[in-house]
C-alpha positions, 0 to 999 in steps of 0.5 A: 691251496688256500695260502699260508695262514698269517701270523699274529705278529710279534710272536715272541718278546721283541728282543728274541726276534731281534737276536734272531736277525741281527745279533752281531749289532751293537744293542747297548752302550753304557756310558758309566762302565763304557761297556757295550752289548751286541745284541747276542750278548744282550739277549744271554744276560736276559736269559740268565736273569729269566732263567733265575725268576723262572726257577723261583716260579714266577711264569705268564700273568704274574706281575713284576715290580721293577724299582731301579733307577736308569741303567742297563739292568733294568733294561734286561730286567724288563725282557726277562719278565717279558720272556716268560710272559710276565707284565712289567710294573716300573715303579719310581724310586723317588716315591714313598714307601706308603706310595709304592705299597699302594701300587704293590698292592693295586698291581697284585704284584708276584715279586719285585727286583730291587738294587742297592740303593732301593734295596730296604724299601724294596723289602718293605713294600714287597713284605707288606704286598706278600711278594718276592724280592730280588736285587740285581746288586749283592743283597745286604738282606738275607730275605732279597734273594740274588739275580745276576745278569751275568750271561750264562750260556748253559742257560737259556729260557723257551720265549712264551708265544705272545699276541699284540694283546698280551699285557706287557707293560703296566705303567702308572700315571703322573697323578699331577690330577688326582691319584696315579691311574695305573695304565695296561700297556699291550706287546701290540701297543708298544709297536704300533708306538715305535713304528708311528714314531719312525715313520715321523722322526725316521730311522737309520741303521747306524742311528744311537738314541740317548736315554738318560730319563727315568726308565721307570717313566715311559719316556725313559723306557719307550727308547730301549723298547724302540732300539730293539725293535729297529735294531739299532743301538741305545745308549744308557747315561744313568742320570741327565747332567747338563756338562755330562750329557752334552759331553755324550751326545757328542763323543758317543755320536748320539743321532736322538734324545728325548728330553723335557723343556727343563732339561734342553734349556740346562743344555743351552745354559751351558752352552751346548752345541749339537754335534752334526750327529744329532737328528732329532731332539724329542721334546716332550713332558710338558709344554716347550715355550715359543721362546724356547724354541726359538733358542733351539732354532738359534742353535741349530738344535732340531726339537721336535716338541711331541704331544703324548699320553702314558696311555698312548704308549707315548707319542700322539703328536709330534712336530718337525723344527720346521712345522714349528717356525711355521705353526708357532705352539703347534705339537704337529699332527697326528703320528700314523695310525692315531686318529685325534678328533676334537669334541665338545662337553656333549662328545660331539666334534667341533669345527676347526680352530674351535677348542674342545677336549682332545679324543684318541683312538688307534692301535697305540691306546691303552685297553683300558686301566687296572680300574675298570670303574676308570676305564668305563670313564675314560672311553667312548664311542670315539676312543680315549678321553684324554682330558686336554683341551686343544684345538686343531686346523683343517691341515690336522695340526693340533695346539694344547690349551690345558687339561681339562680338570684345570678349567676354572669356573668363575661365576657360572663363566667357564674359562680354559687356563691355555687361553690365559696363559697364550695372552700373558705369554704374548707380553714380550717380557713373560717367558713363561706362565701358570694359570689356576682357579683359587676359591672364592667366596663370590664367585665360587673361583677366580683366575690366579696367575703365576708368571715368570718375567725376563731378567732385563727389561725391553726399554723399547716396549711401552707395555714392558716393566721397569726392572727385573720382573724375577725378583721381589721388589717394586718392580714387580708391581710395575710390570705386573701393571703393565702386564695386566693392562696388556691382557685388557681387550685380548681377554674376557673381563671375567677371564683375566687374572685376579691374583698374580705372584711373580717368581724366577721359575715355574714349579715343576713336578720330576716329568718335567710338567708344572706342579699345579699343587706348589703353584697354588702355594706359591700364590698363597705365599705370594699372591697379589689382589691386582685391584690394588695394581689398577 
């Protein structure tokens, strides 16, 4: 005999394997009903909606727009389409109509689930995209038509085999470059997602991880696909509030969270301890700032600042507490199976410590995107272009500068705005900034910076400004003098700013990563010529 044949595995949708072999755990908590589900009952709602969407007809390679906001049905929703081989499309609630028509659209999308409070866009959108509409919560329109996610145990649905290719997920970009892409997520990239994460993060049978992001955003959704993968428990807080989240982080015995900067700072604000409970605090979306981890180290939080792409099905980087205080501004290595090399404008490697943009290939990579015109500039020989540029040292730790559609050229010069934020932000009274290319009539751009001062001056700092650096007045200007003194020998002079607005905050975008567009407003509202500072 030859052996047994190996099995392509997973062959079914995740949570089928899952009730399979633990259906008495604990699946989910819901913290707004302080109803939970073991894993036997989570799979009969599933069942109930699959059973609903299969006799209206839809069936493998139809797609299914999800517009709901976070909570449990979304959850089942989402294993429901994956039970009858249909690709999941989330959409953001928070989008315009003509927005979630052009995805309607691009997706072909088959039908689409609504709830109360999206129930009139839904209609609209899935009208214009000549599709079906479905609501989880009773209908107001007689055209949406019912599917409840109450078990019904006569029900039950026959999983669709499945492969690691088939698509399972299409989930679209942050579009803060450009228009939205619309990345194809495979069952096979999802778990070579979840199983890098837990060899970096680790995994404990008694582990409940917080998702309290949009479960239309990847960060939001990757945590219910995990826990089931492992096993082990998701609790689902429908919307982050600093006071409630903290309550539940701590009287749910939460052991992980994703969350953005902006968030972990609004925790801190409110004063928040983390229990004993909690093990790790996955920090992604945007950049965490030195001064923000250097908090999280005050107060005992255990951030791991995480580097990741939609199209890698989240996490391509992610570094320990530890790694962190070693390697300041470091997003760790690379997760296992995700090769990162770092090459030059001609695709070629660089040496370490050079910048140069950032090239993904592994399991975790999307095949491509719904455009094939995007795939084809996406890709080369290496893997994934993931327009950032960054740099890594001879230990594979990795460091992100900016995206590379951000490079400023000014006068023939190219200048990577990561460069120019890491001197501005060495001032010790900058807690944050953003650096952008302006046109110019001269030199085609120039370097324009937004910075954020601390609220108090350092009087023992000869380059610190006089008074508070957040607020319109004088003020400004002498810290801003001061600051632009303190780039001089640390920047190229073609590379230091030459215009610089003061504000309270930077302008962020709901991912929590700086809004690029309402940062050039502000400069324009705002802005100073420094000329007239020297």
């Amino acid at each position: 005999m030859d052996g047994v044949t190996p099995i392509d595995w997973p062959t079914r949708d995740l949570l089928a394997h899952r009730v399979d072999a633990t259906p008495q755990r604990t699946a989910l908590v819901d913290v707004a009903t302080d109803e939970s589900w073991s894993y036997r009952e989570f799979d009969d709602r599933v069942d109930a909606v699959a059973s609903t969407l299969e006799a209206t007809g839809l069936g493998r390679g139809d797609r299914l727009g999800v517009l709901m906001d976070t909570r449990p049905a979304f959850a089942v929703v989402c294993f429901a389409a994956l039970r009858l081989g249909v690709t999941v499309v989330p959409l953001n609630v928070r989008e315009t109509e003509p927005e979630l028509v052009s995805k309607a659209d691009r997706t072909t999308l088959t039908a689409l689930v609504c709830e109360r409070d999206t129930e009139a866009v839904a209609l609209d959108v899935a009208d214009a995209a000549d599709a079906s509409c479905y609501s989880v919560d009773d209908p107001d329109a007689d055209r949406t038509q019912p599917v409840s996610i109450a078990p019904k145990r006569e029900q039950s649905v026959d999983p669709v085999d499945v492969t690691r290719d088939t698509e399972a997920v299409i989930m679209f970009t942050s579009g803060t470059s450009g228009e939205p892409k619309g990345v194809r997520l495979t069952i096979g990239n999802l778990v070579a997602s979840a199983t890098a994460s837990a060899f970096r993060l680790g995994v404990d049978p008694d582990d409940r991880w917080l998702c309290c992001l949009p479960m239309y955003h990847m960060g939001g959704l990757a945590p219910v696909l995990r826990s089931t993968l492992y096993g082990t428990t998701v609790v689902v807080q429908r919307a982050f509030d600093a006071e409630s989240t903290a309550r539940v982080i701590d009287a749910r015995a939460v052991t992980g969270v994703s969350l953005v900067p902006t968030m972990v700072t609004r925790l801190l604000e409110a004063g928040w301890q983390p229990p004993e409970s909690l093990r790790s605090v996955l920090l992604g979306g945007a950049p965490a700032s030195s001064e923000l981890l250097e908090r999280c180290r005050e107060r005992s939080v255990p951030v791991y600042p995480t580097y990741g792409m939609t199209e890698t099905a989240s996490q391509i980087a992610t570094a320990t507490p530890e790694e962190t205080q070693q390697y300041p501004g470091t997003v760790g290595q690379p997760l296992a199976f995700t090769d990162v090399s770092v090459v030059d404008d001609d695709g070629s490697p660089v040496e370490s410590g050079e910048r140069g943009e950032l090239v993904v290939s592994g399991p975790t990579v999307t095949p491509g995107y719904l455009e094939s015109d995007h795939t084809t500039a996406a890709f080369t020989d290496r893997g994934l272009r993931t327009g950032d540029i960054g740099h890594r040292d001879q230990d594979g730790y990795l460091w992100i500068s900016n995206r590379r559609s951000d490079r400023i050229v000014t006068g023939g010069e190219n200048v990577d705005p990561g460069e120019v934020i890491e001197a501005l932000c060495t001032h010790s009274r900058v807690e944050a900034a953003a650096v952008v290319g302006l046109p110019d009539e001269e030199w085609g751009e120039r370097v324009a910076a937004v910075v954020v001062f601390d609220s108090s001056p350092n009087t023992g700092d000869s380059n610190a400004g006089a008074t508070n650096g957040a607020s319109e007045t004088a003020d400004d200007g002498l810290a801003v003098a001061s600051l632009l003194a303190h780039c001089d020998g640390r920047l190229a002079g073609f590379k230091q700013p030459k215009t610089v607005a003061v504000t309270d905050a930077l302008p962020r975008t709901a991912s929590g990563t700086v809004d690029r567009d309402a940062v050039r407003a502000l400069l324009s509202e705002r802005g100073v010529d420094v000329s007239e500072l020297r």
